[in-house]
Structures are given as C-alpha cells and as structure tokens.
N, C-alpha and C positions, 0 to 999 in steps of 0.2 A: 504494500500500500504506500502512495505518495505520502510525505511529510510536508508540508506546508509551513514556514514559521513567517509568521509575521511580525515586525519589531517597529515601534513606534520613536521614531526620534526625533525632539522638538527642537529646533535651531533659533538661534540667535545672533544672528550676522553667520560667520563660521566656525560659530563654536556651538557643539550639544549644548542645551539648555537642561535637557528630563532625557533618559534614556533607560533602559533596564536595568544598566549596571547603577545607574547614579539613584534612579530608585533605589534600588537592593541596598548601596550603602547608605544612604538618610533612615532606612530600614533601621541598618546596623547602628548609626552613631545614634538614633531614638533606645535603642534596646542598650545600648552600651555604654553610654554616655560619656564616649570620647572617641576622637577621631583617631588615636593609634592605636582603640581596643577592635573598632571597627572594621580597620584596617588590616589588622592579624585576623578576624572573625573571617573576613573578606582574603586575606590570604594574599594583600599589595602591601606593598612599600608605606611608610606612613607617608612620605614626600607624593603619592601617588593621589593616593586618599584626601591629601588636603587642598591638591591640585583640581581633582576634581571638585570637591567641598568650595575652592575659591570660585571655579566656574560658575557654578548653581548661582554662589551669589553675587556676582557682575551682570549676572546673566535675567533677572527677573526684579520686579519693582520692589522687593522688599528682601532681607536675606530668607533663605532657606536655613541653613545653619547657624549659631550664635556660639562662638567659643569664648573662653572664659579662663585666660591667661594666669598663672601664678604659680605657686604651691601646688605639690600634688594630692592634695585636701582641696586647695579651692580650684583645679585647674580642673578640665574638663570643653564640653559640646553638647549642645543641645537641638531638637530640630524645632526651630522657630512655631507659632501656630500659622502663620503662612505658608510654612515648610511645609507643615500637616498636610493644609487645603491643594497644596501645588500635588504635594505627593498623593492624596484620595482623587482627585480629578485623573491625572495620570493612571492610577491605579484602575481608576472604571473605566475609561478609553480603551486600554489593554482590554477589561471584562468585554467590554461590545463587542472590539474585535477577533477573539477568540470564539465570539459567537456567530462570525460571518462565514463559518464553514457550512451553513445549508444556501449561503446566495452563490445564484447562478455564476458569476465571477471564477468565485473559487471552487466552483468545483469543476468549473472549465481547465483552470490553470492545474486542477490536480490530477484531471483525465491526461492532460498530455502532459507531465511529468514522468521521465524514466524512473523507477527505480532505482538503477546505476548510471551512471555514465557510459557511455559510449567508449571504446577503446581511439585513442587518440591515435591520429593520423599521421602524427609528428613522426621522425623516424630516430 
C-alpha cells in the first residue's frame, strides 16, 4: 500500500515559522521546562534547539518561547500562552489534514504511487 505523508510548513520570509519538528520541540520545552532538557529529550545539540526556539520567535507577532536566564534554580523556558495558541492551531491543521485521505486528490496521488522505486537508469 502507498504511504502518503503530508507535512505542513508555515514560512516567514525564508525561514520555517511552525513545522513538525518545531512543534515536537515547544512540545518538549512545555513538558521540560528548558530548552537543553528539551533538546537531549529531542536528541539535538542545545545550540540546535535554541536556534530553532530563536526562529519561532523572530518569526510570529508575539514570542513563542520565554526563557528565563540565571541560576540553575531560577534559569529555565517556558512556552508562552501565545506559544500554546500558535502550537493548538498548528496542531488541528495537521488533524484536518491527516483526515484528507478519503478526498479524491489523495487518493489519486496514492493510486499512482509505486511502492518502490523504479531501478534507476543511471549506469
């Protein structure tokens, strides 16, 4: 049977704005409450993690993330309630779309999907 994956990536100029992965980690630094627990949870670099985390917020009218410099008592990340609202919006987009496998579209694109690939011609 065909596999289908669809992935929703929302841009901002040329940079991701919301994508799977950056879902998955706001996931993380909500559950973890910090960006280099997040990070190891997520199995990147913490430079990776906070790259992406600086994106989110350049990237939308309010931050996504709110870190919280100092002590490692008072040091930490948290996902903003805008965070929340960006990350639940995104989240049900993805639910719609997962549900557009009875429209005629995709199940055009799933009839003519091989299985494999073809053996390449290359030599």
């Amino acid at each position: 049977m065909q596999r289908l994956k669809l992935k929703i990536q929302l841009y901002c100029g040329d940079e991701i704005a919301m994508g799977p992965g950056k879902a998955d980690l706001l996931v993380a630094i909500a559950q973890e409450g910090s960006i280099s627990a997040a990070a190891r949870r997520m199995d990147m670099s913490y430079r990776r993690a906070w790259l992406l985390v600086d994106a989110m917020n350049r990237c939308w009218l309010e931050p996504l993330v709110e870190t919280s410099p100092g002590s490692a008592k008072g040091s930490g990340a948290k996902v903003t309630a805008f965070g929340d609202a960006v990350l639940s919006h995104y989240r049900a987009l993805q639910s719609r779309l997962q549900g557009t496998s009875d429209c005629a579209d995709y199940k055009a694109l799933a009839a003519a999907l091989l299985n494999e690939p073809k053996v390449s011609q290359k030599a």
